[in-house]
VOGU-3710 file (C-alpha; in Angstrom, 3 decimals, decimal comma):
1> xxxxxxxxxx> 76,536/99,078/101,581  74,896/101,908/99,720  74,893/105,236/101,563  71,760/107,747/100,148  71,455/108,228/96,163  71,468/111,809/95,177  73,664/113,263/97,917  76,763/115,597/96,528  79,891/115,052/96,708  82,338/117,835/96,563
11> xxxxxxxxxx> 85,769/116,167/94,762  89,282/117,926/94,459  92,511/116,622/93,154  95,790/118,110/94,805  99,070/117,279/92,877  100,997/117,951/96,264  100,324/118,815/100,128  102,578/118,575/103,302  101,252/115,951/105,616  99,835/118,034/108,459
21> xxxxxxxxxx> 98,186/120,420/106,267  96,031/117,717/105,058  94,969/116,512/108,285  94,081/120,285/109,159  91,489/120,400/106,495  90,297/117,098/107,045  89,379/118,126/110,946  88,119/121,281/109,653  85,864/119,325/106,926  84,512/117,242/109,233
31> xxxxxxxxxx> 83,273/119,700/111,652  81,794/121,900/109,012  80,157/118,293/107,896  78,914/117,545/111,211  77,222/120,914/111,353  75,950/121,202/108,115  78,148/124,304/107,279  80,059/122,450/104,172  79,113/119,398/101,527  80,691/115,975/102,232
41> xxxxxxxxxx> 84,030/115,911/100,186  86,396/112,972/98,367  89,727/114,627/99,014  92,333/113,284/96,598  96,150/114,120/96,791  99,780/113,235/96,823  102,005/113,819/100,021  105,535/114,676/100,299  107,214/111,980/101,747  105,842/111,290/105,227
51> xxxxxxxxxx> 105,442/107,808/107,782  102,426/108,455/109,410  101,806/105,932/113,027  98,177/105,507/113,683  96,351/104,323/116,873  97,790/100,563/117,037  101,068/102,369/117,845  104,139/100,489/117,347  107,016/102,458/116,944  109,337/99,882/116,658
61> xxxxxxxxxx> 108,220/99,666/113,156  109,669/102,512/111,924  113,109/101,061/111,213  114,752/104,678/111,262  115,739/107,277/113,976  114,893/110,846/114,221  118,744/111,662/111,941  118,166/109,542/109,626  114,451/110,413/108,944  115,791/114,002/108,659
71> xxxxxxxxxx> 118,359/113,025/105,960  116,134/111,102/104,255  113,726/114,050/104,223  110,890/112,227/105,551  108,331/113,492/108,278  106,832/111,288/110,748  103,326/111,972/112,283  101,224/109,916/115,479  97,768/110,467/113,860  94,063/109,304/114,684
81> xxxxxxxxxx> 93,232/106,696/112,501  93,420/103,178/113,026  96,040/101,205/111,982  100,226/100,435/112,001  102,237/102,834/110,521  102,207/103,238/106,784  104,414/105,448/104,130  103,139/108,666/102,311  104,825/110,062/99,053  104,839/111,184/95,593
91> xxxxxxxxxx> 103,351/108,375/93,174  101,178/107,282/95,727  96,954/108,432/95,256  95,776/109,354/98,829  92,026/109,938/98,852  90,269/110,839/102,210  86,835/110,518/102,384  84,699/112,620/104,687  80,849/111,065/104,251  78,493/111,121/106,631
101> xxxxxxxxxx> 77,066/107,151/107,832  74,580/105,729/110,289  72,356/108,805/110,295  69,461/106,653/109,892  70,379/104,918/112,908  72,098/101,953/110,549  75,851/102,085/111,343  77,815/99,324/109,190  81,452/100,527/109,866  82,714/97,396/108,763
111> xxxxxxxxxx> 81,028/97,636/105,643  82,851/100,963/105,306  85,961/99,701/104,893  85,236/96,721/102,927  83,971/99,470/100,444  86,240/101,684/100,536  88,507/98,175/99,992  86,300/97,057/97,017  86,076/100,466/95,121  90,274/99,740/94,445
121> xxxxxxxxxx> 89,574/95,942/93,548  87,095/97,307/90,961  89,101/99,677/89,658  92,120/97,375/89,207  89,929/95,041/87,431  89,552/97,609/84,588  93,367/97,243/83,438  92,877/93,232/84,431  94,042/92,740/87,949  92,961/90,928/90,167
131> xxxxxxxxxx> 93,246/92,757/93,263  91,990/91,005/96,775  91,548/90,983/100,518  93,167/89,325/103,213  91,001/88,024/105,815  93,172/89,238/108,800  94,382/92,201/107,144  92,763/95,394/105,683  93,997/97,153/102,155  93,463/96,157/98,873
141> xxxxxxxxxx> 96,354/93,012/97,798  97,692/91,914/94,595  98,816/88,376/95,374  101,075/88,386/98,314  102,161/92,007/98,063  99,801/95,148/99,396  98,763/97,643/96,406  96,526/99,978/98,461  96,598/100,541/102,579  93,542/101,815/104,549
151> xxxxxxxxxx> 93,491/103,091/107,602  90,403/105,276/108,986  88,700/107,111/111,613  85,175/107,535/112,558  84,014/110,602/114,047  81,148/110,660/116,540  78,584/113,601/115,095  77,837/115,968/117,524  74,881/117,415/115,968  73,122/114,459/114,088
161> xxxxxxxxxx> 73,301/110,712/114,679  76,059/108,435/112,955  79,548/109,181/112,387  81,569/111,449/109,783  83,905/109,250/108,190  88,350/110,783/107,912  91,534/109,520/106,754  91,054/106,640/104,034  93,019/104,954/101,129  97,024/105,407/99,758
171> xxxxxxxxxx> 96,727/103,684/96,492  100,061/103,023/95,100  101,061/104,038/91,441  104,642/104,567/90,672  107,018/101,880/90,209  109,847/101,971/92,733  107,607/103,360/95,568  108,384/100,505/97,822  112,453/100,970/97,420  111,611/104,991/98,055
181> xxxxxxxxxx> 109,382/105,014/101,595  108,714/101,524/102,817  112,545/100,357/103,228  112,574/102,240/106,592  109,142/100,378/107,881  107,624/97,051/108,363  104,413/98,505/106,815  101,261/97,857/108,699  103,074/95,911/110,945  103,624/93,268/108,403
191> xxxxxxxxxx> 106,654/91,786/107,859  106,191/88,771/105,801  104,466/90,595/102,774  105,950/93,068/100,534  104,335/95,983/98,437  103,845/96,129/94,864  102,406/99,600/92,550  100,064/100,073/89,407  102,657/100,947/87,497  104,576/97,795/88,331
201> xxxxxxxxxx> 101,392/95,605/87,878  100,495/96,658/84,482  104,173/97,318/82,912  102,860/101,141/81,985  103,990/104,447/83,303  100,904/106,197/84,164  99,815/109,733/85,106  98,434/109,512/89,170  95,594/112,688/88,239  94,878/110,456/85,046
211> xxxxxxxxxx> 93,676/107,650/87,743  92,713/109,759/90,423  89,937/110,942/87,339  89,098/107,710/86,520  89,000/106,480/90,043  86,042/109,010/90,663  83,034/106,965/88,743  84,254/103,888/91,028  83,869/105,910/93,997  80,591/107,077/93,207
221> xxxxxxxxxx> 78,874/104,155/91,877  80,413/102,012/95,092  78,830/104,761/97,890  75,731/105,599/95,931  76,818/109,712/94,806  74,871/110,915/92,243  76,253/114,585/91,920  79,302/116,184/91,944  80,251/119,354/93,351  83,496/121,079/92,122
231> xx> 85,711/122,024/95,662  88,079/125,127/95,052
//
């Protein structure tokens, strides 16, 4: 699925942002979107440690209670996307993408996510991985083990036909990430399947705004961006 060639894409990189101020400027993007007030934006960041529930809503996954969450220093959000609960945190790339779809009447949101899905596989095929789907399970997949989550929302325009796209990918880069966050889930609801990093994939330390800059040309190639727009 190709969205429109030549559209801009405003892009920012943010080394760390609390949780809920993230989802603030996402709802704020996408109404400014919506009306034509603001550009469509790739928003690309790193969270504090944070479990985030989305609309399937199973609490029982979260394998911690409310003290030991606090202890652990990890916030917990119910959020709008689809989706099981899932782990936030440093060495993890979150990128939410707010693009507008279906205005020409065309509405794949399937497609959506299988893009979203196959800009990562691409990517991870540049250092030699072979990165995959499961056919009952969204996220990108490195064997048996889950590199990259997705979870998304798609928000009826008000002022134009289609949907602005919210929420998106956690891509996960640093080694040790699943002994930090995921210990105190069953993430996405899965139990039998583990979760695995970049870093522990290729054997290399790597620098997250080093790949959040070279996950850009993936992006734009995959959803048909021509132009860039720098977003203060």
């Amino acid at each position: 699925m190709i969205i429109t060639n030549g559209r801009k894409l405003a892009i920012s990189y943010t080394p760390l942002m609390e949780y809920g101020k993230a989802w603030e400027l996402q709802k704020e993007a996408v109404q400014a979107i919506d009306a034509g007030d603001g550009p469509e934006r790739l928003i690309l960041l790193q969270h504090p440690p944070t479990y985030t529930i989305g609309s399937q809503n199973h609490p029982e996954h979260l394998l911690l209670n409310s003290e030991q969450l606090k202890e652990q220093g990890i916030a917990l959000f119910e959020i709008d996307r689809g989706g099981d609960i899932t782990y936030h945190g440093p060495g993890q790339l979150v990128g939410y993408p707010l693009l507008r779809i279906g205005e020409d009447g065309k509405v794949n949101l399937h497609g959506y996510l299988r893009d979203l899905e196959q800009v990562i596989i691409d990517y991870l095929a540049s250092y030699g991985i072979e990165g995959d789907r499961k056919p009952e399970y969204t996220g990108v997949w490195v064997g048996d083990k889950k590199i990259c989550a997705i979870g998304i929302k798609f928000n009826k325009s008000r002022f134009r036909k289609g949907f602005v796209t919210s929420h998106g990918f956690a891509f996960n880069i640093s080694a040790g990430i699943s002994e930090k966050g995921f210990q105190g889930i069953i993430p996405c609801g899965i139990a039998q399947y583990g979760v695995t990093s970049l870093e522990e994939c290729t054997g290399k330390s790597l620098d997250i705004e080093k790949i959040a800059q070279e996950l850009i040309p993936y992006f734009l190639s995959r959803f048909g961006y021509e132009e860039i727009l720098g977003d203060s």
